[in-house]
C-alpha positions in Angstrom: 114.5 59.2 -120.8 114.2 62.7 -121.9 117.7 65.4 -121.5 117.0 68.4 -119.1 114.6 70.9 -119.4 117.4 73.5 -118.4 120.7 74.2 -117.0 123.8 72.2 -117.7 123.6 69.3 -120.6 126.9 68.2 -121.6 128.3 66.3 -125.2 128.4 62.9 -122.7 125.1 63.7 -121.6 123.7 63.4 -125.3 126.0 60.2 -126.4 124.5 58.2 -122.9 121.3 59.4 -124.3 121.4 58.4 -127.5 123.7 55.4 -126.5 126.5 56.4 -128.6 130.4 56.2 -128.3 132.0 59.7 -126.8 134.7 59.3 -128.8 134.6 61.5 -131.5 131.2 62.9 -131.1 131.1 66.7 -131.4 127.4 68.9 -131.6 127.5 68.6 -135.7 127.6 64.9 -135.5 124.9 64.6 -133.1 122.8 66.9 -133.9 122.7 65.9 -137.7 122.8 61.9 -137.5 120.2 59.3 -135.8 117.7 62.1 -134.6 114.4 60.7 -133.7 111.9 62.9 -135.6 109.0 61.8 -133.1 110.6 63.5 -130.2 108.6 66.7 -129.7 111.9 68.4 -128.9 115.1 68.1 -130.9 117.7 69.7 -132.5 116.7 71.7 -135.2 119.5 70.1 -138.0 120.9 73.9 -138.9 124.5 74.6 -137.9 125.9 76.1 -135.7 124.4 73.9 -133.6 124.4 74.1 -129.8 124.1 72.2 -126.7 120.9 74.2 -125.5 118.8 72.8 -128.7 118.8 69.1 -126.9 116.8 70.3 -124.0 113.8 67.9 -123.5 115.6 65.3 -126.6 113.9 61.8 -125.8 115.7 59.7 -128.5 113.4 56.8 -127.1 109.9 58.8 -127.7 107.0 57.1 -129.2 105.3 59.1 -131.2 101.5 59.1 -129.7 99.2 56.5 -131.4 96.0 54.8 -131.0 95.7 51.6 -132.2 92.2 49.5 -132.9 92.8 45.4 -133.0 90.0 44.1 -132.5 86.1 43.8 -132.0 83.9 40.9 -130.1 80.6 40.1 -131.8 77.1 41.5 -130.3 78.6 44.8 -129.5 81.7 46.1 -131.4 84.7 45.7 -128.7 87.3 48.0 -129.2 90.9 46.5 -128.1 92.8 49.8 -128.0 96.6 49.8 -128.3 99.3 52.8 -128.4 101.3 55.3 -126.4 100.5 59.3 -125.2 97.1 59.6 -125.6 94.4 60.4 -123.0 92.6 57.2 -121.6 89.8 59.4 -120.0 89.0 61.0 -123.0 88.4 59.0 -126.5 86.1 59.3 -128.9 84.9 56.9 -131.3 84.1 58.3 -134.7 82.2 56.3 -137.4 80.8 56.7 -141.1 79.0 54.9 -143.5 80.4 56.6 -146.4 84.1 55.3 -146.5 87.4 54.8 -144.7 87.6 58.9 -145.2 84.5 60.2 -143.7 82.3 62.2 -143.7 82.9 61.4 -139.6 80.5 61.6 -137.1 81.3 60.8 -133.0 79.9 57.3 -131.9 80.4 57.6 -128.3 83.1 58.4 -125.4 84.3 57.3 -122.8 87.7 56.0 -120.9 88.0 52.1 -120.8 89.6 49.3 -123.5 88.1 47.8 -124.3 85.5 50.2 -126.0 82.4 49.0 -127.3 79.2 50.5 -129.8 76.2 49.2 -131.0 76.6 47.1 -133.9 75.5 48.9 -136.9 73.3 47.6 -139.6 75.5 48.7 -142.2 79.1 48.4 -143.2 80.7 51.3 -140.9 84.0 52.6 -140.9 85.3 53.5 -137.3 88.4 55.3 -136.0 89.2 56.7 -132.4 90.3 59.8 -131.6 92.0 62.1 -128.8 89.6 64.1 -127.6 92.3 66.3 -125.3 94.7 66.5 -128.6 92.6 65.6 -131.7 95.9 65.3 -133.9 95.9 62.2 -132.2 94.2 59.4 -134.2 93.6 55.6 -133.9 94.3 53.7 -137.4 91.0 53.1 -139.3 88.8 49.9 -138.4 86.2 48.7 -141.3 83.3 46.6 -140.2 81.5 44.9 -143.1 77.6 43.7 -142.5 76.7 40.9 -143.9 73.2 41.4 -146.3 71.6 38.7 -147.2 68.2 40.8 -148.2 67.3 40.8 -151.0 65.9 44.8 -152.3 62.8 45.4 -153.3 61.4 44.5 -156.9 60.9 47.4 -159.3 57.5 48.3 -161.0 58.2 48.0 -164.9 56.4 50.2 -167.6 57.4 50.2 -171.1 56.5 51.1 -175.0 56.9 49.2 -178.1 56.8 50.9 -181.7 56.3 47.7 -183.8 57.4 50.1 -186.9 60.4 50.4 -185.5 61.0 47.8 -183.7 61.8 49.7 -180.9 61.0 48.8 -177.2 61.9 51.5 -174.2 61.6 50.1 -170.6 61.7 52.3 -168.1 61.3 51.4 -164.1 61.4 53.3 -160.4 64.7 54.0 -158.8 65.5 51.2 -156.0 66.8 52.0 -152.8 68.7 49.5 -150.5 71.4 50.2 -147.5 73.6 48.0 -149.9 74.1 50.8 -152.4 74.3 51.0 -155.7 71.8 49.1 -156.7 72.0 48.2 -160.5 69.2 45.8 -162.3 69.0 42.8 -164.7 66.9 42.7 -167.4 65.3 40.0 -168.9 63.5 39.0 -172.3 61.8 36.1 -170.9 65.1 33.8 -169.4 67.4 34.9 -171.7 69.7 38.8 -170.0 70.0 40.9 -172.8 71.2 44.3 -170.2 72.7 45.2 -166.8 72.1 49.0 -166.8 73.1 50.7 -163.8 69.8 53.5 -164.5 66.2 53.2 -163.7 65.8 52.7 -167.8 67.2 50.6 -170.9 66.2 50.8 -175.0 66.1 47.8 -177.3 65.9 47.7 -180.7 65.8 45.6 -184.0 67.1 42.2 -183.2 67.2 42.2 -180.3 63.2 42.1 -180.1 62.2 38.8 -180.3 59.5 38.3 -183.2 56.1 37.3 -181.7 54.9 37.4 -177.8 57.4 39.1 -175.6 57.3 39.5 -171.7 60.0 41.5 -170.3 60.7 41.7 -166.8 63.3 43.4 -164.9 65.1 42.6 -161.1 67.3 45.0 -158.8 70.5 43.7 -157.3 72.1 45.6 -154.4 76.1 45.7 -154.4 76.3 42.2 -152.0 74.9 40.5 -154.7 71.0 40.1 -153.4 68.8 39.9 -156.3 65.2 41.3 -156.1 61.9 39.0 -157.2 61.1 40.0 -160.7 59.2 42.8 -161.3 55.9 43.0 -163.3 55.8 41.7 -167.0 55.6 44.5 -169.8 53.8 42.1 -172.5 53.1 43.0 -176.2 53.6 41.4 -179.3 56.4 41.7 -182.1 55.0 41.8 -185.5 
């Protein structure tokens, strides 16, 4: 329970407070030693100290909090948990990006549990005071499950037989399961994983004779697009 606001505080007043022995307390001791930093008022640690500075001390204050523990499946159910914030005014913020934003406000409202709709991507979510927006809710990651695959890229390609030189070249692939980096094959055998819409071969790495090349997208869960066309041609 918080000291007064005003008017007479006295050293026993502070030691029941802080549930310390009177004995040998003096305004140094107890304004220096076991402060709780949360309280919004305190005293301010610089000598001389006086008794005034411990109006409104709460050595039991919780600092305010907003906790999220948990979600339900369907709909994303909010448990919320936490001390000194606003119960009719919360707001859910959520991003797509990462655990650091760029944030964007989901809904509102006053109940726990809260609920949204459950996103088709992985979303990060965190809650927020709306009356004091200082006051913020721990960050809550939901990861969606993709088990599409993306879509297969349209392959083009040249061979310079003189050089034995073969560029392949494809169209950027675009999945909600970002990046999206490709496989690329020389009939079964994976010669290249390039993470850009392109890759160059040369030498041995040309197989003499009939070639038919081929290349697949993969999103970042692992999905693996059909193969793409076949660039065919012929090794000499």
């Amino acid at each position: 329970m918080a000291l007064n606001s005003s008017g007479q505080i006295s050293i026993s007043n502070i030691c029941t407070e802080k549930k310390v022995p009177l004995s040998g307390a003096s305004l140094t001791t107890l304004s220096t030693i076991d402060i709780n930093s949360t309280s919004i008022a305190k005293p301010n640690s610089v000598a001389p100290h006086s008794i005034s500075e411990f109006y409104n001390y709460n050595h039991t204050f919780i600092a305010p909090s907003i906790t999220i523990t948990n979600y339900s499946a369907g709909k994303l159910y909010f448990t919320l948990k936490g001390t000194g914030y606003s119960t009719s005014a919360l707001t859910i913020k959520s991003s797509s990006t990462s655990s650091s934003g760029p944030w964007g406000s989901d809904t509102s409202g006053s109940i726990s549990p809260r609920s949204v709709i459950v996103p088709s991507v992985t979303t990060w979510y965190q809650i927020q005071d709306a009356i004091t927006p200082s006051i913020l809710s721990n960050v809550y990651q939901y990861v969606k499950t993709d088990n599409t695959p993306p879509p297969a890229p349209y392959l083009s390609g040249t061979f310079n037989n003189a050089l034995r030189e073969l560029r392949l070249t494809w169209n950027i692939v675009t999945d909600p399961s970002s990046p999206v980096t490709y496989i690329v094959y020389n009939g079964n055998y994976i010669p290249d994983r390039p993470t850009t819409n392109s890759a160059n071969f040369f030498g041995a790495s040309i197989s003499p004779g009939k070639n038919s090349w081929t290349v697949r997208s993969m999103d970042s869960a692992g999905n693996i697009s059909d193969s793409s066309n076949a660039y065919i041609f012929t090794a000499i």
